[in-house]
GUPAGU-983236 format. One record per residue (C-alpha): residue number from 1; residue in one letter; x, y, z. Coordinates in pm, 1 decimal, decimal comma. Layout:
REM residues N
+-----+---------+----------+----------+----------+
: num : residuo :       px :       py :       pz :
+-----+---------+----------+----------+----------+
: NUM :       a :        X :        Y :        Z :
...
+-----+---------+----------+----------+----------+
REM end
This chain:
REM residues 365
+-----+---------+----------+----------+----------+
: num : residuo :       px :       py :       pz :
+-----+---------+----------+----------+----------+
:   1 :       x :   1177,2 :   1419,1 :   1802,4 :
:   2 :       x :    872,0 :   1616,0 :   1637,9 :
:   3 :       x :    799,0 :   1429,5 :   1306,8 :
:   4 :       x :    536,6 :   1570,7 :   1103,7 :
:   5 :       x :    416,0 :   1329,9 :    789,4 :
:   6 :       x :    218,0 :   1503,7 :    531,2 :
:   7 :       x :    -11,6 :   1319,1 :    251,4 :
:   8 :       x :   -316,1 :   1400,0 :     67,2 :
:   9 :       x :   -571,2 :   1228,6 :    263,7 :
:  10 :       x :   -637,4 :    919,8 :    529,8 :
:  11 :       x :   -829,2 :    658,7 :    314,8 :
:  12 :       x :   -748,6 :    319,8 :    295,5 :
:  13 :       x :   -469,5 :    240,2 :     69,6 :
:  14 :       x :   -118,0 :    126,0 :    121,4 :
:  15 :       x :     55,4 :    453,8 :    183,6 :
:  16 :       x :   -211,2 :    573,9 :    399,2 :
:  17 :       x :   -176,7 :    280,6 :    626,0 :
:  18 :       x :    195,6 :    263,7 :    641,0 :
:  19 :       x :    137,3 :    679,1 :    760,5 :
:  20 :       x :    -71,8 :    549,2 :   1013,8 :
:  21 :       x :    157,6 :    271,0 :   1155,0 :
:  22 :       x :    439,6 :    457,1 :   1153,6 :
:  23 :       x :    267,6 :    723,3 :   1325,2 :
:  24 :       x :    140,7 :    440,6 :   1561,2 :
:  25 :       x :    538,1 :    328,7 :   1635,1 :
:  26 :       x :    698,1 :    684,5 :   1684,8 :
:  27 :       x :    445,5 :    742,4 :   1940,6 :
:  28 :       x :    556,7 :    436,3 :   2131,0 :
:  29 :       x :    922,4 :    526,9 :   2117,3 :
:  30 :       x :    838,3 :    838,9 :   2249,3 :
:  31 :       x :    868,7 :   1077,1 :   1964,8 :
:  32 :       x :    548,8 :   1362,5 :   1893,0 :
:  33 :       x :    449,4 :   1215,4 :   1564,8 :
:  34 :       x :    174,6 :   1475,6 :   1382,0 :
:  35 :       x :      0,2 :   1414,0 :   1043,4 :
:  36 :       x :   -120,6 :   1707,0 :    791,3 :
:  37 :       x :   -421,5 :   1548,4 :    559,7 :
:  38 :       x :   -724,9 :   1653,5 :    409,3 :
:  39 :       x :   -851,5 :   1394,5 :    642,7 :
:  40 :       x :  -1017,8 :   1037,8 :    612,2 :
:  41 :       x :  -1138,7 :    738,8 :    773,7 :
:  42 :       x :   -794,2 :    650,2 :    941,6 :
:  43 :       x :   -764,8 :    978,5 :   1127,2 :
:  44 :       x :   -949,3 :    863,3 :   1452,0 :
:  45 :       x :   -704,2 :    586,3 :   1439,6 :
:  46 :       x :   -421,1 :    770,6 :   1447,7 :
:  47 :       x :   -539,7 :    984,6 :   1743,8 :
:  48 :       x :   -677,2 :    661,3 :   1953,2 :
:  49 :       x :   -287,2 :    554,2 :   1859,0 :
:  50 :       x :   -165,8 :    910,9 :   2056,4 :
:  51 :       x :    -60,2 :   1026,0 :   1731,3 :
:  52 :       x :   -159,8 :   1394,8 :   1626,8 :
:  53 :       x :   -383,6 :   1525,1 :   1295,1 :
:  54 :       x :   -444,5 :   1825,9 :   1139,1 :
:  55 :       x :   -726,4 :   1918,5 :    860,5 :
:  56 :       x :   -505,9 :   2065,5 :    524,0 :
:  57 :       x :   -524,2 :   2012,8 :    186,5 :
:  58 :       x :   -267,9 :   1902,8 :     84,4 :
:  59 :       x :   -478,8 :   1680,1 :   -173,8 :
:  60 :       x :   -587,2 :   1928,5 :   -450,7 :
:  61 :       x :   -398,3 :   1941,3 :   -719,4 :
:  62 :       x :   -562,3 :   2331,6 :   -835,6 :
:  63 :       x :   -273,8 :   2497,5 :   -933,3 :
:  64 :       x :   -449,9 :   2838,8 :   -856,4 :
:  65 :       x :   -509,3 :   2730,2 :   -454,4 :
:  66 :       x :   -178,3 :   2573,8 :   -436,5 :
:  67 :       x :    -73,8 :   2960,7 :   -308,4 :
:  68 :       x :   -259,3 :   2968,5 :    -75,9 :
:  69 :       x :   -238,2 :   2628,4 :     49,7 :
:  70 :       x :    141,6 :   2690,8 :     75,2 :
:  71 :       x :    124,8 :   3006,2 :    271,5 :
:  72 :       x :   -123,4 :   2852,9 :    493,1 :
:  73 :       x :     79,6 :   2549,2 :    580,8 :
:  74 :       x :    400,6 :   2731,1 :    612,1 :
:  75 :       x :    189,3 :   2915,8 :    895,3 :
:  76 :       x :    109,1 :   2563,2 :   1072,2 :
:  77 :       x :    523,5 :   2477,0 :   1023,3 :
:  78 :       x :    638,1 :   2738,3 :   1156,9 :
:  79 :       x :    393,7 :   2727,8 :   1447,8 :
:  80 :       x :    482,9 :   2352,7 :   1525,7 :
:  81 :       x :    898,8 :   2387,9 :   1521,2 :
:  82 :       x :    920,8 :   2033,6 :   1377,7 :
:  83 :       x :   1271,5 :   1841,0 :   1400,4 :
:  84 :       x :   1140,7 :   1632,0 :   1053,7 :
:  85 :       x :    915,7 :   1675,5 :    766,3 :
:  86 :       x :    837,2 :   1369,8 :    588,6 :
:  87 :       x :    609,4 :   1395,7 :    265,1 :
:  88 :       x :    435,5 :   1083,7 :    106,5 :
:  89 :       x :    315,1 :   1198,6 :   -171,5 :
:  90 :       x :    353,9 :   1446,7 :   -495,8 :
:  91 :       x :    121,1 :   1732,1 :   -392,8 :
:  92 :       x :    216,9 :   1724,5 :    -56,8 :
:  93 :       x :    600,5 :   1735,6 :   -129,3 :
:  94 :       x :    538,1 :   2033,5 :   -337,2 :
:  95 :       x :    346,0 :   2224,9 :    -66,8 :
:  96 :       x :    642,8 :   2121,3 :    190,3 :
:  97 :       x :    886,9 :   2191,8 :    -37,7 :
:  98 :       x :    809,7 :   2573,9 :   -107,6 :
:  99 :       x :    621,6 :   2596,4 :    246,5 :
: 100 :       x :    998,9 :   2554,9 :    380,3 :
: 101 :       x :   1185,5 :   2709,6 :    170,6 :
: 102 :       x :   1233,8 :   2969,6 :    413,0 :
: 103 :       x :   1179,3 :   2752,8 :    741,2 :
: 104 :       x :   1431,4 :   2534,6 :    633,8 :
: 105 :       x :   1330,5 :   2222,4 :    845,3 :
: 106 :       x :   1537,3 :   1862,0 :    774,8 :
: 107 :       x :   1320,0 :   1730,9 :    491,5 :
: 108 :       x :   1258,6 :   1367,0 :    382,0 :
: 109 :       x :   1038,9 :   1257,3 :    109,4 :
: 110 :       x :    928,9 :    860,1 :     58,6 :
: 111 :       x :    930,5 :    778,7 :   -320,5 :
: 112 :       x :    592,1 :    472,6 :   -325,5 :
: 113 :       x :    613,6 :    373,0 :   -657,9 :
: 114 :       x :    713,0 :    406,5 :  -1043,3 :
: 115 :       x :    562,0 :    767,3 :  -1157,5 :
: 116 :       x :    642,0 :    899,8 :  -1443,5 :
: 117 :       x :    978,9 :   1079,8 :  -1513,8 :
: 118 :       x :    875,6 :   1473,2 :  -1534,5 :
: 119 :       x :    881,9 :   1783,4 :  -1365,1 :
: 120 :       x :    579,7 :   1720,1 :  -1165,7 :
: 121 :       x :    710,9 :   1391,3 :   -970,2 :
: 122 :       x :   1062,8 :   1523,0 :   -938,4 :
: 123 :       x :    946,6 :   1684,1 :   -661,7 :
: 124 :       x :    976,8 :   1354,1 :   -470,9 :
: 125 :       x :   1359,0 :   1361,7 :   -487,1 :
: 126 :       x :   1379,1 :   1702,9 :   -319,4 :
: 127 :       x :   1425,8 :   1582,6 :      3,8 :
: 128 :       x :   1750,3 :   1639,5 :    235,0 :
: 129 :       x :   1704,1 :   1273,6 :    256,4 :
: 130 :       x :   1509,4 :   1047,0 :     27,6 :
: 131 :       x :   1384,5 :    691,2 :    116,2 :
: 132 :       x :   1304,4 :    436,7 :   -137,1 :
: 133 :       x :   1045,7 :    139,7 :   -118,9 :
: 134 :       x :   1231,8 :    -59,9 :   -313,9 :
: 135 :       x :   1595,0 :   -111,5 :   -511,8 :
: 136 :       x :   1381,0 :   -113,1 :   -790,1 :
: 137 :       x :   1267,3 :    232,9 :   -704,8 :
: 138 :       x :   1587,0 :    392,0 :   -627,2 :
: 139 :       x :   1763,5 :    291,1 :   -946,9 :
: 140 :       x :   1454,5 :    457,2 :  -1140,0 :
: 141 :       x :   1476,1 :    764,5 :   -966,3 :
: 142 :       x :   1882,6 :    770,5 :   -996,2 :
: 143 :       x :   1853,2 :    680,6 :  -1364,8 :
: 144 :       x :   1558,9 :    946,4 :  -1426,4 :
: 145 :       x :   1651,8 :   1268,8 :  -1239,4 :
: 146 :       x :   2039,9 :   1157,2 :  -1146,0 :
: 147 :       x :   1987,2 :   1130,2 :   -719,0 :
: 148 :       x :   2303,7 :   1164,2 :   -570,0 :
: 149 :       x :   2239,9 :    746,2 :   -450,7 :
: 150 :       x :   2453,0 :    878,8 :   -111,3 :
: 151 :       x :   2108,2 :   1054,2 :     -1,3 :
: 152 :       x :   1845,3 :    767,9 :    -86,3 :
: 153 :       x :   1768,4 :    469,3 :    143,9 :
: 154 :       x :   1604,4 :    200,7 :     55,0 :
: 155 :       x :   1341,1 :     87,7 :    290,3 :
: 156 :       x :   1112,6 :   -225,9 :    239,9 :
: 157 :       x :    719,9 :   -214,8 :    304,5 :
: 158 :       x :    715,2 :   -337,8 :    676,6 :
: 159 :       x :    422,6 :   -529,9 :    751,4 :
: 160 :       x :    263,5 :   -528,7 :   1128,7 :
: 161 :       x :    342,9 :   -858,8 :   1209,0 :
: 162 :       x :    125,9 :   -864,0 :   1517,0 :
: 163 :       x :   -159,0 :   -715,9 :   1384,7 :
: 164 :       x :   -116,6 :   -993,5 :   1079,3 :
: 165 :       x :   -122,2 :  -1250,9 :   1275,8 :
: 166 :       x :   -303,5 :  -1627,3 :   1288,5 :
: 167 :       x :   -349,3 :  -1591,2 :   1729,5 :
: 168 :       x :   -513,0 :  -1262,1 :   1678,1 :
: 169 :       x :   -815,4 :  -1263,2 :   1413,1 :
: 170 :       x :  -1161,5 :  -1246,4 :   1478,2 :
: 171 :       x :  -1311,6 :  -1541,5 :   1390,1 :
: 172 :       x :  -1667,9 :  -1404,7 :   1449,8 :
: 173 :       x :  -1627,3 :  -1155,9 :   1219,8 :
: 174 :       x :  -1469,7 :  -1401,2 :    932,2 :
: 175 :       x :  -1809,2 :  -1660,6 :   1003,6 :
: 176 :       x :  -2008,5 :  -1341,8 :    973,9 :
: 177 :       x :  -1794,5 :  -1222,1 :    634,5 :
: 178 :       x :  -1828,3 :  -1557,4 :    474,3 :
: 179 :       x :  -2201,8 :  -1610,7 :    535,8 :
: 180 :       x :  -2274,8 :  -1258,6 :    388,0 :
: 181 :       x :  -2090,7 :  -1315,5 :     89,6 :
: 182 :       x :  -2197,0 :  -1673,2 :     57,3 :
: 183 :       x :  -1854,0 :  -1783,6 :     80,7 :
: 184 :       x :  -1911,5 :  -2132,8 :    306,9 :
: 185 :       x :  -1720,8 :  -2423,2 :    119,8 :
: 186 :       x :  -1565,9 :  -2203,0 :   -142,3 :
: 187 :       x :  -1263,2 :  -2194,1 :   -289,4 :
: 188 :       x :  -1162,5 :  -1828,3 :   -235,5 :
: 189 :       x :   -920,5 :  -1655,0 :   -463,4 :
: 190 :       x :   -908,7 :  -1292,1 :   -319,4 :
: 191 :       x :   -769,4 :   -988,8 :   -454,1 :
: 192 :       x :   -715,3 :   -621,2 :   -206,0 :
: 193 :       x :   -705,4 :   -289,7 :   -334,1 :
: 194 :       x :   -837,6 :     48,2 :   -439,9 :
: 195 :       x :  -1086,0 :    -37,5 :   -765,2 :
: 196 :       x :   -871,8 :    116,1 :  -1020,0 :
: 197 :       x :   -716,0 :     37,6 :  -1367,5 :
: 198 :       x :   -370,1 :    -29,0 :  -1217,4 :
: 199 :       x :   -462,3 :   -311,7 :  -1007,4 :
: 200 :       x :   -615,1 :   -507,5 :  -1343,2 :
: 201 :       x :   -890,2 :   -636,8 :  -1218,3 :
: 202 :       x :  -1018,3 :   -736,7 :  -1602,6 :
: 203 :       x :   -740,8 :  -1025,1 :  -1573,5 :
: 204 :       x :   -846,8 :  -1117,6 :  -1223,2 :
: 205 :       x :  -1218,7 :  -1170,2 :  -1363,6 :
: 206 :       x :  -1141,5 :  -1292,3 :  -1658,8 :
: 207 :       x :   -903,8 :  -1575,4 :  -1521,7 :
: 208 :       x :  -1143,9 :  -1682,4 :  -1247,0 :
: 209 :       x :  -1362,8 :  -1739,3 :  -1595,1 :
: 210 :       x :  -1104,2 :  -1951,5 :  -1712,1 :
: 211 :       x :  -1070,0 :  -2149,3 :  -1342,8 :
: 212 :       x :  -1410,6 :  -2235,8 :  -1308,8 :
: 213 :       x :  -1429,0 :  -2508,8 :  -1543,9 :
: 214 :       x :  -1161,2 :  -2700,2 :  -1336,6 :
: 215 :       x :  -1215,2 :  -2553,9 :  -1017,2 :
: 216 :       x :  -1610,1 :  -2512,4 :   -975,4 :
: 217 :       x :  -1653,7 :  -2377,0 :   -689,2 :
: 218 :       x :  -1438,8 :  -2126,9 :   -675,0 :
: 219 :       x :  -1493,0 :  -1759,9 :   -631,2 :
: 220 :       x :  -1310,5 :  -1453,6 :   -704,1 :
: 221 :       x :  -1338,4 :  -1157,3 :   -378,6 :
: 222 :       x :  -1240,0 :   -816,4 :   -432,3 :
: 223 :       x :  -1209,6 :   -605,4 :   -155,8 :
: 224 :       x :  -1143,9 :   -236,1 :   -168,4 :
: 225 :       x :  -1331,8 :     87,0 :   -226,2 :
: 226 :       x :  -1482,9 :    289,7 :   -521,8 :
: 227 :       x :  -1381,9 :    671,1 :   -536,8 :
: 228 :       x :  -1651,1 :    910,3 :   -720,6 :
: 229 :       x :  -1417,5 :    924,3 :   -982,9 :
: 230 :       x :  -1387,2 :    562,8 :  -1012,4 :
: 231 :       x :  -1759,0 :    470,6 :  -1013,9 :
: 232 :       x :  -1773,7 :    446,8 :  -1387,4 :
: 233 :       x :  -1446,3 :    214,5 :  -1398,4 :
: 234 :       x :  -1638,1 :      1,3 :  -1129,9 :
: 235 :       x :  -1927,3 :    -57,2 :  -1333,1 :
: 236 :       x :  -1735,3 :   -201,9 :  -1641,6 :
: 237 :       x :  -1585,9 :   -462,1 :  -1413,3 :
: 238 :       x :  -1969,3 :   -585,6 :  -1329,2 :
: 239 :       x :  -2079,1 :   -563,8 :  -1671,2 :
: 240 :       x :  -1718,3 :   -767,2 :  -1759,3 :
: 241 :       x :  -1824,0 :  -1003,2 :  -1507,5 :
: 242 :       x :  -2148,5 :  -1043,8 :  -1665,6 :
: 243 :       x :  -1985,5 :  -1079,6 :  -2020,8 :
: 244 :       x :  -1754,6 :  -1323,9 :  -1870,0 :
: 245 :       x :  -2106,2 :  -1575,4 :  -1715,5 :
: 246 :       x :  -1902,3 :  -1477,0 :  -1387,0 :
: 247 :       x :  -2135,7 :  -1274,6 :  -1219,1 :
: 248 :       x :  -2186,2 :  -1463,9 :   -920,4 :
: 249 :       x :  -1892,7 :  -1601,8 :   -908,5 :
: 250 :       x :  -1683,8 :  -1228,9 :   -857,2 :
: 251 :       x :  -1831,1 :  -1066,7 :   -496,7 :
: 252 :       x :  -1721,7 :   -711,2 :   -461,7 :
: 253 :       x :  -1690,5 :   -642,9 :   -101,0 :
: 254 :       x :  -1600,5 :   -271,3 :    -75,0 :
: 255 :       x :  -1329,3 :   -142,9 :    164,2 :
: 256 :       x :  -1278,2 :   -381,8 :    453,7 :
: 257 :       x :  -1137,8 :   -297,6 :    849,2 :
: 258 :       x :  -1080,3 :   -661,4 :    931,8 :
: 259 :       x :   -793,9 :   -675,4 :    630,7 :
: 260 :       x :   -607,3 :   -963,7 :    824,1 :
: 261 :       x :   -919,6 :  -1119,4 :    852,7 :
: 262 :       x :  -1004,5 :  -1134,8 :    481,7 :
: 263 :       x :   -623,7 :  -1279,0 :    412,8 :
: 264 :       x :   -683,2 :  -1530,4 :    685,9 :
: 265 :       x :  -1033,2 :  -1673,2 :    486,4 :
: 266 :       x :   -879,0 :  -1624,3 :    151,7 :
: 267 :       x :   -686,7 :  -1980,0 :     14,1 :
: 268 :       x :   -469,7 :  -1730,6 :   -229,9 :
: 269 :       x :   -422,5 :  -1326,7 :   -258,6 :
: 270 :       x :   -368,3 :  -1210,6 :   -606,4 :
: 271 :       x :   -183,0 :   -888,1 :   -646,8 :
: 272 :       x :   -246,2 :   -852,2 :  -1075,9 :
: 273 :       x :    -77,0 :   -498,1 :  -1058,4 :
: 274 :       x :     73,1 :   -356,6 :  -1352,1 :
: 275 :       x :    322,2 :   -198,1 :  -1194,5 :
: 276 :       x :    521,7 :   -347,8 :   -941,4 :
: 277 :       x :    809,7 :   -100,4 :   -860,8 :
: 278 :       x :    787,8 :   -196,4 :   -492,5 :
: 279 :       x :    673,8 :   -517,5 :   -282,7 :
: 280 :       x :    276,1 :   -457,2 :   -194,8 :
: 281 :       x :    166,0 :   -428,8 :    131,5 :
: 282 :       x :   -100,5 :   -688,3 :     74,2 :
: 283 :       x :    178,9 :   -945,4 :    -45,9 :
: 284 :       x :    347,8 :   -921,7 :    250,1 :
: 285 :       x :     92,5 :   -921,8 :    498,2 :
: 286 :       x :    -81,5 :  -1200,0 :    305,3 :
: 287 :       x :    249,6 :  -1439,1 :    351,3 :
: 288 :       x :    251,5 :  -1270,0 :    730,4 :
: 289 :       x :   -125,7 :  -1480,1 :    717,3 :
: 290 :       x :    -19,0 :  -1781,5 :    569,4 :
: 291 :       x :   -194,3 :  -1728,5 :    283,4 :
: 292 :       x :     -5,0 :  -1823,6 :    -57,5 :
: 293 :       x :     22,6 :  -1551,6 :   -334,4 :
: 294 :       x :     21,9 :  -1506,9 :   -704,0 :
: 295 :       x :    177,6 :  -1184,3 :   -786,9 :
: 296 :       x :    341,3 :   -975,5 :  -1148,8 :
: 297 :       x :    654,5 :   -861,5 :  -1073,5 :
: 298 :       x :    919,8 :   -684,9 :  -1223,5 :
: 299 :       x :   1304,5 :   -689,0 :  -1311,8 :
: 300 :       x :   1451,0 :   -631,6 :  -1047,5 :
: 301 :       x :   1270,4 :   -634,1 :   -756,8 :
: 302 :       x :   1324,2 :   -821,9 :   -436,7 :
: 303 :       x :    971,1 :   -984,9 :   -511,7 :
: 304 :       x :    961,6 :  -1250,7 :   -220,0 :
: 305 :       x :    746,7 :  -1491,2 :   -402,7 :
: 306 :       x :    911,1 :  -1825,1 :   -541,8 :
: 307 :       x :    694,9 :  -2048,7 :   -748,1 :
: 308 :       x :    582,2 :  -2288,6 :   -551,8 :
: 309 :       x :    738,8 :  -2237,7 :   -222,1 :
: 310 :       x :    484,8 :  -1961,9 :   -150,3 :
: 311 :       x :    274,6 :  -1900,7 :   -447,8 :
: 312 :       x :    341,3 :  -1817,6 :   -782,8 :
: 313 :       x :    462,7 :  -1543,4 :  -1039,1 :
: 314 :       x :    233,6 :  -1450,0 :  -1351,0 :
: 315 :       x :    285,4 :  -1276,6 :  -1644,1 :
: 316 :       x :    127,1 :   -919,4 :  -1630,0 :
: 317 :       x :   -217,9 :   -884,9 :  -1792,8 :
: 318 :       x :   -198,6 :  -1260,6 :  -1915,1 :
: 319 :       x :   -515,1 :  -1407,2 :  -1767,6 :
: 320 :       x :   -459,7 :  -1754,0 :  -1875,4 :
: 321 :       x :   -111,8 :  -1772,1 :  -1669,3 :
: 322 :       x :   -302,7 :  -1681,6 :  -1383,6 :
: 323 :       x :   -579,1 :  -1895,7 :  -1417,2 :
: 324 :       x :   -336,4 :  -2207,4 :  -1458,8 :
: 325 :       x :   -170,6 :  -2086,6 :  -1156,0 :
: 326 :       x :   -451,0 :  -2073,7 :   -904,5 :
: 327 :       x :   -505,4 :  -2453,8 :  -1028,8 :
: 328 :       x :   -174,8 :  -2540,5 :   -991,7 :
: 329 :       x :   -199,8 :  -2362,8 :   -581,2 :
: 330 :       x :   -522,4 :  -2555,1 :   -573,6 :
: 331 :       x :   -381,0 :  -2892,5 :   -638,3 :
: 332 :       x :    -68,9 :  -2858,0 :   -408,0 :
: 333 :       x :   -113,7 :  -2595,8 :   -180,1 :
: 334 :       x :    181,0 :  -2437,7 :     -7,0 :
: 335 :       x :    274,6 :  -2506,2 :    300,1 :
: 336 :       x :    446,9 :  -2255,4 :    609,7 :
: 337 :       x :    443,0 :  -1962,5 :    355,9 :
: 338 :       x :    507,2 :  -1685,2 :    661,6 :
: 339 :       x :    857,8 :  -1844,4 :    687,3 :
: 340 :       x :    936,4 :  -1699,9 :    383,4 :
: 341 :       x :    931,8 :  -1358,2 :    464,6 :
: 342 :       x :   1271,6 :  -1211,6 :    551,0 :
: 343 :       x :   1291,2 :   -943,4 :    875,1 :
: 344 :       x :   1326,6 :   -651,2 :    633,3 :
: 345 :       x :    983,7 :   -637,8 :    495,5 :
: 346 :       x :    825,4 :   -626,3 :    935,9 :
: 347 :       x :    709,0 :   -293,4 :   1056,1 :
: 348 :       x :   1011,6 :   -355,4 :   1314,0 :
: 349 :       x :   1233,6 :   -327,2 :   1055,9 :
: 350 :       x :   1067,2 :     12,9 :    842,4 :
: 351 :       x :   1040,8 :    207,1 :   1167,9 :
: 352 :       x :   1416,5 :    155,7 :   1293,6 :
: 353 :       x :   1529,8 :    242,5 :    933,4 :
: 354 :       x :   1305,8 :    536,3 :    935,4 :
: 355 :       x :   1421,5 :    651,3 :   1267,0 :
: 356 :       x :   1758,8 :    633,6 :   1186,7 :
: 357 :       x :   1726,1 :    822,1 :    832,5 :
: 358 :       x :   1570,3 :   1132,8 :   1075,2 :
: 359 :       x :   1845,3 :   1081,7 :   1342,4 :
: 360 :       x :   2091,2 :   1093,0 :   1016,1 :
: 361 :       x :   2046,0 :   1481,8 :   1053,8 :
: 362 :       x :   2299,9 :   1658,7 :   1219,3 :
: 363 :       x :   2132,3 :   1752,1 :   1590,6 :
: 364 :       x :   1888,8 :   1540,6 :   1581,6 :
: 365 :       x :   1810,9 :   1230,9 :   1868,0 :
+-----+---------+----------+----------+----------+
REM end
């Protein structure tokens, strides 16, 4: 098969990753595997991985390029002859979508998360075939825009379970990591993700506040990036932390390569997201390290973490919950947590589910 995946750009970032693994995997079963971006970091990646990538935007969101955009990747469809098109994202699925309007290529859109019910998002249930990260996820979009549920497939967040692995981190790098960051003999309470507003990283700071009394030298590590448009949102959370007599207690590492390597130091992830519509990637690679985790949640979802077997749940934006929690993982740490997490949440598992949604198309093996 010729699968071409489409989102806005190859940053870090959950989505982006998963692209990029995927990618990775159809390669090695011996599929052409292309990916349209406006480009990123992870690009080289996927061509050191065999994988092919070519420069599109299909970011921008400019209503009055969006023509031309469209035109211009119908051009590179048509050229390629793909057997799939899989979109990731909104703007992307609405390029696809009227790029092939007249191609008419099997189409398959991956719903990530909770958007909003409107016009805009709908988009995401366009596809021929429509997978969804989560039951959580399908019932919203079957409840919101009334998806046939015969067309949507539910598949889990696989996580790389030999990348995330104890036998192969670098332990150079996480001596170098820790001594940078000061991080020798602390307690480290980690949290991964883009800086924005829906990973709450007020309640993060402000519960690592609370913890220090009882738990003095701990230390609160938050690894992910800053976008331009982010910058100013970044800056509150220092001045919070400043507000909070935390400052030096809450290191902000940026975006991070070694991602199994920062799991592997950390003694708990926190995943403080305010919406939860799927399981995140860094809860299940996190368990994949053996590293406990204190996560929100939300009704109905498959959440995987079970209060004190391998972490804890909190309630959302409730900082005191969370700080009681970390002291409750200090005190009795888990034990074996990467037992807990069941075969349908591996990479394994995602990329035979995914291959069998494309091979669900009549004439294509």
């Amino acid at each position: 098969m010729k699968i071409v995946q489409l989102l806005p750009e190859l940053n870090e970032g959950g989505v982006e990753r998963g692209t990029m693994e995927l990618s990775r995997e159809l390669v090695k079963l011996g599929h052409e595997s292309i990916v349209i971006s406006a480009g990123g970091q992870l690009v080289k990646q996927i061509e050191e991985d065999e994988g092919k990538h070519i420069i599109l935007d299909v970011c921008s969101k400019n209503i009055f390029s969006a023509p031309f955009r469209m035109l211009k990747l119908r051009k590179v469809l048509k050229e390629l002859q793909p057997d799939i098109l899989h979109a990731r994202s909104r703007v992307p699925a609405w390029l696809t979508y009227l790029a092939n309007k007249r191609l008419n290529f099997p189409f398959v859109t991956t719903v990530h998360g909770l958007n909003s019910i409107n016009a805009y998002s709908k988009v995401m249930t366009k596809g021929d075939r429509v997978i969804a990260v989560s039951e959580v996820v399908r019932d919203y979009i079957i409840k919101g825009y009334g998806v046939n549920d015969n067309k949507i497939t539910v598949i889990q967040r696989g996580v790389d379970t030999q990348k995330f692995s104890e036998n192969n981190i670098d332990h150079v790098f996480i001596e170098k990591f820790k001594q940078k960051y000061a991080l020798e003999n602390k307690f480290i309470v980690t949290s991964v993700g883009r800086v924005t507003w829906l990973k709450d990283y007020e309640t993060f700071i402000k519960s690592i506040a609370k913890a220090k009394e009882q738990i003095p030298n701990i230390v609160g590590l938050v690894v992910g990036g800053v976008r331009e448009d982010k910058i100013e949102y970044f800056e509150s959370l220092k001045k919070l932390a400043q507000q909070e007599g935390v400052e030096k207690k809450i290191v902000f590492t940026g975006s991070q390569t070694h991602i199994a390597e920062v799991y592997a130091l950390s003694d708990i992830l926190v995943n403080a997201s305010l919406k939860m519509g799927n399981v995140a990637r860094t809860v299940t690679e996190s368990l994949v390290m053996n590293t406990p985790v204190i996560a929100t949640t939300f009704e109905g979802l498959n959440n995987l973490i079970v209060d004190g077997v391998n972490g804890a749940i909190i309630e959302t934006q409730n900082e005191k919950d969370l700080a009681n929690k970390i002291k409750l993982l200090h005190d009795n740490m888990p034990q074996n947590v990467k037992e807990t997490l069941p075969y349908e949440f591996t990479l394994q598992s995602l990329v035979e589910s995914t291959v069998n949604v494309y091979k669900s198309f009549d004439g294509i093996h």
